[in-house]
LUMSE-175639 format. One record per residue: residue number from 0; x, y, z of N, C-alpha, C in turn. Coordinates in nm, 2 decimals, m for minus. Each point is the difference from the previous one (the first is absolute). Example, Ala and Ser with C-alpha at 12.3 -4.5 7.8 and 13.67 -1.06 7.14 Angstrom:
LUMSE-175639
R   nr    n.c1    n.c2    n.c3   ca.c1   ca.c2   ca.c3    c.c1    c.c2    c.c3
R    0    1.32   m0.57    0.78   m0.09    0.12    0.00    0.09    0.12    0.00
R    1   m0.04    0.11   m0.07    0.09    0.11    0.00   m0.08    0.11    0.08
end
This chain:
LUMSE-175639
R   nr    n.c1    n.c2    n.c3   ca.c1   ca.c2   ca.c3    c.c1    c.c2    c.c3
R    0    0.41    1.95   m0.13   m0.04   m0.14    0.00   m0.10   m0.03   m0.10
R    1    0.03   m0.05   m0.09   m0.15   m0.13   m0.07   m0.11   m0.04    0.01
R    2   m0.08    0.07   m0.07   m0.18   m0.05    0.05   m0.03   m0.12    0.07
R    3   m0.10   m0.07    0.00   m0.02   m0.13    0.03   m0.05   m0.04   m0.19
R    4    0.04   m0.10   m0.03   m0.08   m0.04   m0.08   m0.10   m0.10   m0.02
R    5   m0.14    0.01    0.01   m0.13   m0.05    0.02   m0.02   m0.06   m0.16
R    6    0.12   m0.12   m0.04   m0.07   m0.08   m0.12   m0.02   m0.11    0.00
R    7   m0.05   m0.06    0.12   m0.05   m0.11    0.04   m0.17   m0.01   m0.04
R    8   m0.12   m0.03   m0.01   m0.10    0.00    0.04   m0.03    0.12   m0.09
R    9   m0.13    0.03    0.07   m0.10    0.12   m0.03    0.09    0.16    0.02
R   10    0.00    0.13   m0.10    0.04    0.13    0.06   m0.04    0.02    0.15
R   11    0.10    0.02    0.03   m0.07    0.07    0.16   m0.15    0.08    0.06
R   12   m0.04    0.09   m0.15   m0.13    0.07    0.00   m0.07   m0.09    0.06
R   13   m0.03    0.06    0.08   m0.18   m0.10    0.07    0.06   m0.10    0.06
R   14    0.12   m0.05   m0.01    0.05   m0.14    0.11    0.02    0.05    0.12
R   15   m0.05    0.00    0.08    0.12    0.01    0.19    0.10   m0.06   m0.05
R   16   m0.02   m0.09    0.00    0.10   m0.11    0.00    0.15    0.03   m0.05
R   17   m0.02    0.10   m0.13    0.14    0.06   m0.07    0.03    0.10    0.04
R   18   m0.12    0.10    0.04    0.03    0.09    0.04    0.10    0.08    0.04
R   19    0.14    0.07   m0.08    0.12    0.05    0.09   m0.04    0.06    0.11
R   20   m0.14    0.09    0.01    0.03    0.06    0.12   m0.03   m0.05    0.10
R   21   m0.08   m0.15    0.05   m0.06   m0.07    0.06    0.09   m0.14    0.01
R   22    0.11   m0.04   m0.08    0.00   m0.18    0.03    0.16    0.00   m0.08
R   23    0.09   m0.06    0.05    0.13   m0.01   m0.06    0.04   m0.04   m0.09
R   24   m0.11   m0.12   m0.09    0.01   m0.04   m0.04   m0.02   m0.16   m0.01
R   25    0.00   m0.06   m0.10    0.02   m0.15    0.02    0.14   m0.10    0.01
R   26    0.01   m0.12    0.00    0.11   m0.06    0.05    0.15    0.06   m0.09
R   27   m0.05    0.03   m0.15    0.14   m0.02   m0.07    0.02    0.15   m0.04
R   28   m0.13    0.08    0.02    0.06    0.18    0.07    0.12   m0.03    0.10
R   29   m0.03   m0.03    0.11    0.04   m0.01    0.13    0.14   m0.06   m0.03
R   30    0.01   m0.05   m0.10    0.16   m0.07   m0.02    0.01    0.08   m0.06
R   31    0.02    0.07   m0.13    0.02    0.08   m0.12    0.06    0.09    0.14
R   32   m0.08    0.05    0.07    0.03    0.15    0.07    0.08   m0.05    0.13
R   33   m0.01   m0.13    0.02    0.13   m0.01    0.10    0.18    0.00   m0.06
R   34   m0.04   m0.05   m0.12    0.16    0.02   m0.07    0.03    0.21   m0.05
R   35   m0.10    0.02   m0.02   m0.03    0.13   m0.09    0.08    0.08    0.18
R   36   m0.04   m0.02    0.09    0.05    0.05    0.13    0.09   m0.06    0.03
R   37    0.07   m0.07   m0.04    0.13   m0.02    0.03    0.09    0.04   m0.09
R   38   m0.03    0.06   m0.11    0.09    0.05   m0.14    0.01   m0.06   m0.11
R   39   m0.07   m0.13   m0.01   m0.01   m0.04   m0.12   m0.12    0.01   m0.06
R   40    0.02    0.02   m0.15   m0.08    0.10   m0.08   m0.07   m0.09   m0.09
R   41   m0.08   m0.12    0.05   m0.07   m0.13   m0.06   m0.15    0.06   m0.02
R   42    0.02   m0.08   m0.14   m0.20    0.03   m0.08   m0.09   m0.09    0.12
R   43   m0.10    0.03   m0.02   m0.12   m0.10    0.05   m0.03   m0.11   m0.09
R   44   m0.02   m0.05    0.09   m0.01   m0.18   m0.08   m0.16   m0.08    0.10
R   45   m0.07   m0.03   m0.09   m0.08   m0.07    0.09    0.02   m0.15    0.03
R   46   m0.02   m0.07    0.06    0.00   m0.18    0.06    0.05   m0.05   m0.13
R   47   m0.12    0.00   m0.09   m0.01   m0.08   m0.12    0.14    0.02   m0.09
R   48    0.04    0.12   m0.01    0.11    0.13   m0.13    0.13   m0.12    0.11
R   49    0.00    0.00    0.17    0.11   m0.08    0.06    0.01   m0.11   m0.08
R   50   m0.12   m0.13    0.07    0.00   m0.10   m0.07    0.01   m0.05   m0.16
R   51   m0.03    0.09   m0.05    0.02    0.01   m0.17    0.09   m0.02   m0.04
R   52    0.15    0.08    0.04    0.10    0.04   m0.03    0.00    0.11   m0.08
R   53   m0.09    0.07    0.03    0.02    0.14   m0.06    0.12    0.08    0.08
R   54    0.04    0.02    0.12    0.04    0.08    0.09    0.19   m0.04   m0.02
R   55    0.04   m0.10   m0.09    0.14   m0.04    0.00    0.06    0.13   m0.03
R   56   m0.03    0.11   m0.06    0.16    0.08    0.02   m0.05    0.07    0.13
R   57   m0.02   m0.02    0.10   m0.03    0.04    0.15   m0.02   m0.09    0.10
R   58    0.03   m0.10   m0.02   m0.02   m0.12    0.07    0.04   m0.11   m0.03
R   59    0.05   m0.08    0.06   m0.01   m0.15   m0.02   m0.03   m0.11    0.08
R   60   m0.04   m0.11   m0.05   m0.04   m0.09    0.10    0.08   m0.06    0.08
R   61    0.00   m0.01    0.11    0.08   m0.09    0.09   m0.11   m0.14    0.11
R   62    0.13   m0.08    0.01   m0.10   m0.13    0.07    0.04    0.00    0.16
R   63    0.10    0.07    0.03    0.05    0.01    0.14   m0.04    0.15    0.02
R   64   m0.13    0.01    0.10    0.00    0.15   m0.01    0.06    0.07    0.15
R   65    0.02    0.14   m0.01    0.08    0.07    0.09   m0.08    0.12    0.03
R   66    0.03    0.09    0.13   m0.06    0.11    0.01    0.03    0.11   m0.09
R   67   m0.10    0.05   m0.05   m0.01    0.05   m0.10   m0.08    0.01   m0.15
R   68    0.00   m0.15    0.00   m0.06   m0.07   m0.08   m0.13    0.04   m0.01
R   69   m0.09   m0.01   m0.13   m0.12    0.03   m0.05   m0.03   m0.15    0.01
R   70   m0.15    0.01    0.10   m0.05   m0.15   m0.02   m0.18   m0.01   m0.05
R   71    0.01   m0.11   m0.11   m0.10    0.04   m0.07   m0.09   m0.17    0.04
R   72   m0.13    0.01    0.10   m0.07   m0.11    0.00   m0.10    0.01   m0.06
R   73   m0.06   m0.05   m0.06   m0.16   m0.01   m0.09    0.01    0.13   m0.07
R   74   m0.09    0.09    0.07    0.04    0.17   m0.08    0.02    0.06    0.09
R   75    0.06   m0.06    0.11    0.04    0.09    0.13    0.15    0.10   m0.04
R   76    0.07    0.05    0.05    0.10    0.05    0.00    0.10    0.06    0.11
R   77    0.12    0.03    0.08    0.06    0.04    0.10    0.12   m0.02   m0.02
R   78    0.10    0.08    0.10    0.08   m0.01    0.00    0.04   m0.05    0.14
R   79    0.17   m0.12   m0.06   m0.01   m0.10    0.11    0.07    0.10    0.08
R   80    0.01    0.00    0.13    0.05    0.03    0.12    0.08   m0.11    0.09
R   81   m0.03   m0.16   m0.01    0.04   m0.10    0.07   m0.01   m0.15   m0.07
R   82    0.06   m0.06    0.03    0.02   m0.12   m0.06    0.03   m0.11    0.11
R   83   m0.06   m0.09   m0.02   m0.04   m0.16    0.10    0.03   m0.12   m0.06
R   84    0.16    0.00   m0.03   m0.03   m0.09   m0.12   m0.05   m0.16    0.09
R   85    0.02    0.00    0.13   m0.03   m0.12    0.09   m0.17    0.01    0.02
R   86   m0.06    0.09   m0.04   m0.15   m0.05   m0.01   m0.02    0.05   m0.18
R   87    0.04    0.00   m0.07   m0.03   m0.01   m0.12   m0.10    0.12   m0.04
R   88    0.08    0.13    0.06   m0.14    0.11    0.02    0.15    0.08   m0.01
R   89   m0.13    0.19   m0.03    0.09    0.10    0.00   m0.10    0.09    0.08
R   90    0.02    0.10    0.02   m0.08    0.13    0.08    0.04    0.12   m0.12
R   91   m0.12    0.08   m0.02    0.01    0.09   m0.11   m0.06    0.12    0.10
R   92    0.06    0.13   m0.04   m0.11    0.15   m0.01   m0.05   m0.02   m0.11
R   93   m0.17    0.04    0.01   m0.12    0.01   m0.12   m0.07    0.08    0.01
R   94   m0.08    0.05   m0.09   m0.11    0.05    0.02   m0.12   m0.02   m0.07
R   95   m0.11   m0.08    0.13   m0.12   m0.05   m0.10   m0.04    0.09   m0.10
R   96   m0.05    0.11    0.00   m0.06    0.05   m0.12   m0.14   m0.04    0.01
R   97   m0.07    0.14    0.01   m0.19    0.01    0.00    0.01   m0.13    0.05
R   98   m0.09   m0.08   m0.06   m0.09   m0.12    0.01    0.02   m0.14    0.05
R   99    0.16    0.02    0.03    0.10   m0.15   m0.06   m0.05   m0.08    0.14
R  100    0.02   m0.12    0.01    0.05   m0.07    0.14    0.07   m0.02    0.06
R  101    0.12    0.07   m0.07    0.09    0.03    0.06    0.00    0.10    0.13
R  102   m0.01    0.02    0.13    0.02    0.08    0.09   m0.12    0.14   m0.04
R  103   m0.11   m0.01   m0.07   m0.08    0.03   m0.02    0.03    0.17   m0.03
R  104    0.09   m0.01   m0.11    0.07    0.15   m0.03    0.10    0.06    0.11
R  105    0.00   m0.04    0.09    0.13    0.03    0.08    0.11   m0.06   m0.05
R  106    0.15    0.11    0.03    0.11   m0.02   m0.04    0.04   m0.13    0.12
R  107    0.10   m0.07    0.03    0.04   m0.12    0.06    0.10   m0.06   m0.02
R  108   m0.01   m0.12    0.14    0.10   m0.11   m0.11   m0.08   m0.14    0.00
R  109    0.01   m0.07   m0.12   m0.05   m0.10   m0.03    0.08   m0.11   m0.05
R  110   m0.04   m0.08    0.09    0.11   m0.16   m0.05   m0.08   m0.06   m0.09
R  111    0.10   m0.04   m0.09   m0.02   m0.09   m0.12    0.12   m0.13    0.00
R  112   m0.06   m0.11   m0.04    0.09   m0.14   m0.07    0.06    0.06   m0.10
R  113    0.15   m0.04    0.04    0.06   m0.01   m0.12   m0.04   m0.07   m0.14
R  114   m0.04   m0.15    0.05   m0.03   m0.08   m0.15   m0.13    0.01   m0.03
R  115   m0.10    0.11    0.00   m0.10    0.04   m0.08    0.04    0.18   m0.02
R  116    0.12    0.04    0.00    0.04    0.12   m0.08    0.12   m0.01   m0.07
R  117   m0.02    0.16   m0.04    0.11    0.01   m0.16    0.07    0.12    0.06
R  118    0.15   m0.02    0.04    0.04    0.15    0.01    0.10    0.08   m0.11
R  119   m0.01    0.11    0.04    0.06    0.09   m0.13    0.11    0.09    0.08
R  120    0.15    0.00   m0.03    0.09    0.09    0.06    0.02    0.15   m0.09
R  121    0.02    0.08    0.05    0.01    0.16   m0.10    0.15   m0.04   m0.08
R  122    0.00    0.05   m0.10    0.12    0.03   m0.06    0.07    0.12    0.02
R  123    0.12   m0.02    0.04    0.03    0.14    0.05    0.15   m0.02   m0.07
R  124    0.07    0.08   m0.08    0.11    0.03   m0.04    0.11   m0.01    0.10
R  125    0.13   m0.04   m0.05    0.15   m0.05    0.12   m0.01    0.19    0.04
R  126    0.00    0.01    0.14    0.09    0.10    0.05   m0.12    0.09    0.01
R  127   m0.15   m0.04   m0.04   m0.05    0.14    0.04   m0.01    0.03    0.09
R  128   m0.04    0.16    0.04   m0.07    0.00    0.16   m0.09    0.11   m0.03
R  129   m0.16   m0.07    0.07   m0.11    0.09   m0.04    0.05    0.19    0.06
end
């Protein structure tokens, strides 16, 4: 299995916070390594590299999102698990990461509004199977 890779922020040295042996990571580890466990073999991408459009040969944007789905709010990150489209919301697995406000580095689930996020579906080739 695949290191974690810690290229968000500061090296891990001297952070708890990155620490592989101490903390899982932050939000878009926690996705990177949720697909990386299911068999697909995707680079790390931070919030920003999503919203950029750096991440198109691994991604693409969608406006109707699905379980599965990479959901990217402010610099948050998760993957969706549920969709509302009658409250205009989705439920994601995350993981705050050290410091975040997010669930205060606990892994979770966290609802987010659809219309203040950006989701991103994996690209996955006809017929594979991880």
């Amino acid at each position: 299995m695949p290191e974690w890779e810690y290229s968000q922020g500061s090296e891990w040295e001297g952070n708890p916070d990155k620490d592989p042996a101490n903390h899982v990571g932050d939000c878009t580890d926690f996705c990177q390594r949720s697909f990386l466990n299911a068999g697909f073999n995707v680079p790390y991408y931070t919030t920003t590299a999503l919203k950029g459009g750096a991440a198109t040969l691994d991604y693409v944007a969608v406006t109707t999102p699905q379980p599965g789905d990479v959901v990217v709010n402010g610099t948050h990150a998760g993957i969706v698990t549920a969709v509302d489209a009658k409250a205009g919301s989705v439920r994601a697995w995350q993981n705050g990461g050290g410091k975040s406000p997010y669930r205060n580095g606990a892994t979770g689930s966290w609802t987010v509004k659809s219309s203040n996020s950006l989701f991103f579906r994996l690209l996955v080739p006809t017929g594979y199977t991880p």
